[in-house]
Structures are given as C-alpha cells and as structure tokens.
C-alpha positions, 0 to 999 in steps of 0.5 A, a space after each residue: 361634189 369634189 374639190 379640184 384636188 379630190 378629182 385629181 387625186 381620184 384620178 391617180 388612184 384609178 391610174 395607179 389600180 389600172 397600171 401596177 395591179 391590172 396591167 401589171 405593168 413594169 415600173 418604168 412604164 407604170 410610173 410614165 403612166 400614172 404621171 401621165 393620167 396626173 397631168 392631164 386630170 390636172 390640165 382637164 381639171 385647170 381648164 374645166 375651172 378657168 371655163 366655169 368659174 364664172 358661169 353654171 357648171 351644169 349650164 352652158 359654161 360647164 357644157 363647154 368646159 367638159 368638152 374643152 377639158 377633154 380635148 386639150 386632156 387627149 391632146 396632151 395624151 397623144 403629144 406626150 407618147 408621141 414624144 417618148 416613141 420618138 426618144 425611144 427611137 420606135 416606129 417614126 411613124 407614129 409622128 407621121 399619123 400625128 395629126 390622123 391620131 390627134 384628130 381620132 382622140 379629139 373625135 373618142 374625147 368630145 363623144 365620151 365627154 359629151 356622153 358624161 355630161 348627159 349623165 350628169 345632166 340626167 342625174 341633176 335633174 331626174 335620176 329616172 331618165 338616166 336610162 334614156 341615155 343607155 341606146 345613143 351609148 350603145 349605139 355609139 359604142 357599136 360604131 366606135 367598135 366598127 370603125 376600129 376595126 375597119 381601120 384596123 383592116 385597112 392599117 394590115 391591107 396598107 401594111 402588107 402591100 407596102 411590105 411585099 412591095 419591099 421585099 419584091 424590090 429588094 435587090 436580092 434574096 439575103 436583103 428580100 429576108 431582111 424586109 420579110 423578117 422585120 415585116 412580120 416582127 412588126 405586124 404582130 408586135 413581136 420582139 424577134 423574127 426568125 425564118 429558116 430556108 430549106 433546101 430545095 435539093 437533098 444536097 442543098 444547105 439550110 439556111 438561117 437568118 434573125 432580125 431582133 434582139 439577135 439579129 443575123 444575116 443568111 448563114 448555114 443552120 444545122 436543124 435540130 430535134 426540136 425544129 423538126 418537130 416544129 416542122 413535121 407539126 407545120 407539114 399537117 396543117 395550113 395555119 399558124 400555131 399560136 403558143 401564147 404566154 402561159 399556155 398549157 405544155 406544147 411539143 413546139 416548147 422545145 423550139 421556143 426554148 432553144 429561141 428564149 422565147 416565152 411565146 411566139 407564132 410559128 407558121 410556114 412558107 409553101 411552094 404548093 404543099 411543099 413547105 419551103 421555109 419556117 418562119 417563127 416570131 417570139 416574144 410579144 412586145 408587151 409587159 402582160 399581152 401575149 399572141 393572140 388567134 387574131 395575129 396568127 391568122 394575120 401572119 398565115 395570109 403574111 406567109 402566102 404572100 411572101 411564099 410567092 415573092 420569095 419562091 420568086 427570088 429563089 428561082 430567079 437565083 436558081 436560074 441565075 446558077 443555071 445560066 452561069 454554072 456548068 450542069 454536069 461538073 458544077 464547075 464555072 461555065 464559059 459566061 461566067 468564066 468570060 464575065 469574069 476575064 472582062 472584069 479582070 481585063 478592065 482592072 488590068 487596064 489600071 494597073 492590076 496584079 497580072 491577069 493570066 489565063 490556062 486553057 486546056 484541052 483533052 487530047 484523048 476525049 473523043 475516043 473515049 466517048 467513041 469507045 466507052 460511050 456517052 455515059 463513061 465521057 460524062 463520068 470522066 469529065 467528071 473526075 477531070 473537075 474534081 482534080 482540077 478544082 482540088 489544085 486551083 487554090 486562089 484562081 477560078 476554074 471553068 469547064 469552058 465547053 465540051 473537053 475543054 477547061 481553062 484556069 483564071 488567075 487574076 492576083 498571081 505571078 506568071 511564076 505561079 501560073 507556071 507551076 499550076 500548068 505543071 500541076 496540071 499537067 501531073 493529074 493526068 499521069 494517074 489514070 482515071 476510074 471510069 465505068 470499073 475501068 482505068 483509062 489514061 488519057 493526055 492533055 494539051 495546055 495553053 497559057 496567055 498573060 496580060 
C-alpha cells in the first residue's frame, strides 16, 4: 500500500513520462501538464482521506471516497484548462460547453473509477475473479468509443451548417472568404488557411487571401511554379491531399515551403469539374500531432459545401457586373452612371465640390454602321472608350447607349470640366483604324453644372 505521498509522487512521474518523453510536448505546455496532474492527485488524494479515514477503505467508505476523488479530480481538470483557453483568448466556446464538459468528465471519472475499484475489490479478495471484470470493461470501452464518435459526427454536422451559414449571410464575396477560411483553419485545428481564386475568363486575375499567422484580405496573386503543380495534381483527383508531418518527399512540398509549412491539407473547390479555387491549410496546431486521412475527408465534404455558397457569390458578382457594366467596351453603363449622378446629386444638396456632367454624342456613327457595317461600328465604339477612358483622370466615364457617352466629374472645378471637353473634342481630330480602314468622324458635347 502507498502512503498519500508516494501516490502523488507516482502520479507526477507517469505525468512527467507522458508529457515530456511521449507527447514530446514544449516546455511551456509540459510544465502546465504536470502541474496540473499534481494538483489534482493531491485534490483526489485529500479527499479519498478525509472520506476514509474513519471507515474501510475496501468497505463502503472507500466505494465513496474513490468516486468522490474522481469527480472533484475531473472537475478541477476541466476548470483549470477552461481557465488557461480563456486567458489564452482561444476558442470562447469552450466556457460555453462548460457545463456539457463537466457533465462528460464527471460521467468518464465515475465509470473509470467505479471500474478500478472493482479491480482492487477483486484483488483484495480473490485474484482468480479478476478476469470477471474483462467483459463490463470492454463493454464499456465500446460504448465510451461509440459515443465519442457519434459526438464527434454531430460537433462537424453543427460546425458545418453554422459555417456555411455564415458564409452564405456574409455580405459579399471578400467577407464570404474570410468565414470560409477561418471555418476550415478551425475544423481541422490548423494554424493557417489560404485559398486562391482563379479567374473564371482567360483575362481575369487571380486572387489570394490568408487568414492566420499572416493574414490578408482578397488581393492580386501571381501563381507559381509550384502552386501549379498543386493544382494539376488537384485537377486528377476528387479528395484532399493530405501531406503529414514527416512524410516521405511529395511534388506538393515546394508548395508547403513557399507557405512555411511543415504539414498541411491541400484540396479544391469545384464548379462541376472545373476547379475554381484552391484552398490550403497548414501547420496543425499541435506540438507532436500532425493531419490526419480523417481531416482531409472532413475538409473534401467542407470544400463542396463552399464550392456551392462561393460559386453563388461569384455569380451574384458577375451578374452584378453585368447589370452595371457595358458589354462591348467595359465601360460604366447608363444604371451605373445615373446611380452614380443620384448619389452625387444628393451630395451636392450638402454643400459638395461641384458636380459636372459631359454628355457626348457622335455625329458620324450611323453612317458608318450603314456603310461599313455592324462589325466596324462595334470595333469603332470601341476605340472611341479606349480614347476617352485614357483623358478621364479622376471622373467616370460611361457608354450611356448606343453612340452616345458622357463624362461625370464630382470634385472637379467647371474649369477643369472645360478643359476635358477640349480634350475630348482633340481624340477626334486623329482618325480611327477600323476594319484596315481610316475613318474621321465628329462629335458634339453637352456640358450641365450643379
């Protein structure tokens, strides 16, 4: 039999064994641990001996002392982490699942506890029976197990559906980003989370955001060597890639270097089979654990749920551009330009710069469509936008309808406005190329102030 202090003394060792020398843990993190085993063998220990110190500890006293020990033992386990995730500034949520936490630690302490005293029960009085306890050990082995993981299935069904509901309420596709990055860093406990948008257009720009140890908003990304690598090995196949810590060389490790990464998850957003996007998250948020098969099946079905409330967004922009934008020279259209003279009206009510508008007309335009053509009036719209988008500086430019444009200047003087109609009027003293052709044509200007 030990004396109080021999079990607490045991206690530490096995603490110190598992810590430092399994787990490998950090010091930091390993000297929290051990102290925290110490504490609460001597909690267990104090009141297993204020209970049975009057009664036999292998007799009802020491029935209750044992189970007692283990519940005020898991108690204090779960308060003290609770307390260091909350000074830490973690997860919140974990004081919010107090109660559920304290009621699964009391329920694992009282089952464990009551299973050990059986044992020392059988040993006291008849070795031979110890195996008698082998099947409730067992069984309750299995169903601890099964409940675990049907409460694990349940935590990443609630996780996901509160995620993507957070990304479909969010506002707009950069914000949309943000939910879905940090969604996936904390499903799978990683440190980091990247995703890159491809363009849906040959002419379209990539696109970059990181939330994390670095993080960063939507901004313009130049691929790399090695991401494309990343990406043709996504392209021939439909789940994650997992690349655990110490794995043996992979053609995805370039990747991972360029994101200082010692492990990561790297999987892709599809539209169909077209992939749209590449999201990447690194570095597991664990001194000795690593990914695992497991998280990268989690984050594939993460993946397709996002493709669909992302692809949604990308669309409502798109069409968003198309309602607002001018088909054939990409130039503002008439909604967007009159939204933004209602807006710059409003502000001129207030006291605002003054508000100036250029409208122009093209006097030579149907002849040309008459003459050369559909095709060449399209082609001479065309470099008519590209003249007047080069002398806008500082004022918006639209294509309000067929040949006609305007010029909206909302922080400009009339001086100013003056001298962009002269410019204007100077883009149409040089001909315009069209079809191989040279063509001169005129224009007439309308200028109004408010």
């Amino acid at each position: 039999t030990l004396t109080p202090s021999q079990q607490i003394g045991a206690h530490i060792v096995g603490g110190v064994v598992a810590v430092a020398l399994l787990r490998r843990q950090r010091l930091i993190k390993a000297a929290f641990n051990v102290s925290q085993f110490a504490l609460n063998c001597t909690v267990a220990v104090v009141v297993f001996q204020a209970i049975t110190r009057r009664g036999d500890a292998f007799a009802v006293a020491g029935w209750a002392g044992g189970l007692a020990a283990a519940v005020v033992a898991a108690l204090l386990g779960v308060v003290l982490v609770s307390i260091v995730i909350r000074l830490a500034g973690v997860d919140s949520r974990v004081l919010r699942e107090l109660p559920l936490l304290s009621g699964v630690a009391i329920g694992s302490s009282v089952m464990a506890a009551s299973l050990g005293l059986i044992t020392i029960q059988l040993l006291h009085y008849d070795v031979r029976a110890l195996w008698l306890i082998l099947l409730p050990a067992g069984a309750c082995a299995v169903a601890f197990y099964a409940s675990m993981r049907q409460r694990h299935r349940q935590q990443h069904t609630e996780f996901l559906y509160g995620a993507m509901r957070r990304i479909h309420e969010a506002p707009n596709l950069a914000q949309a980003v943000g939910e879905l990055l940090g969604a996936a860093r904390q499903m799978v406990d990683a440190r980091e989370a990247s995703i890159v948008l491809l363009p849906r257009k040959p002419t379209g720009q990539t696109a970059k955001a990181t939330v994390g140890e670095t993080t960063s908003e939507l901004v313009p990304y130049e691929p790399t060597p090695a991401f494309l690598i990343a990406l043709e090995a996504l392209k021939i196949t439909a789940t994650s890639i997992v690349l655990t810590h110490g794995r043996e060389r992979n053609l995805l490790d370039a990747y991972l270097e360029e994101l200082d990464a010692r492990d990561g998850i790297v999987t892709a957003l599809r539209t169909g089979d077209e992939v749209v996007a590449v999201l990447c998250v690194v570095n597991r948020d664990s001194d000795v654990a690593t990914f695992t098969a497991a998280d990268g099946t989690l984050l594939t079905a993460f993946a397709q749920h996002a493709s669909v409330v992302l692809e949604r967004d990308r669309i409502l922009d798109e069409l968003h551009e198309m309602a607002f934008t001018d088909a054939l020279t990409g130039l503002p259209n008439r909604a967007q330009f009159t939204a933004l003279l209602a807006s710059g009206l409003d502000e001129a009510v207030g006291g605002s710069p003054e508000l100036t508008v250029l409208f122009i007309d093209l006097d030579d335009f149907k002849t040309v469509n008459d003459s050369l053509g559909h095709s060449a009036g399209d082609q001479l719209l065309v470099e008519v936008a590209d003249r007047l988008r080069g002398i806008a500086r500082g004022s918006v430019v639209s294509r309000f309808g067929g040949d006609e444009f305007a010029f909206l200047l909302t922080t400009s003087s009339r001086e100013r406005a003056a001298e962009l109609a002269e410019q204007t009027l100077a883009l149409f003293d040089k001909p315009f190329l069209v079809g191989g052709r040279e063509l001169r044509i005129r224009a007439s200007i309308g200028l109004a102030a408010a």
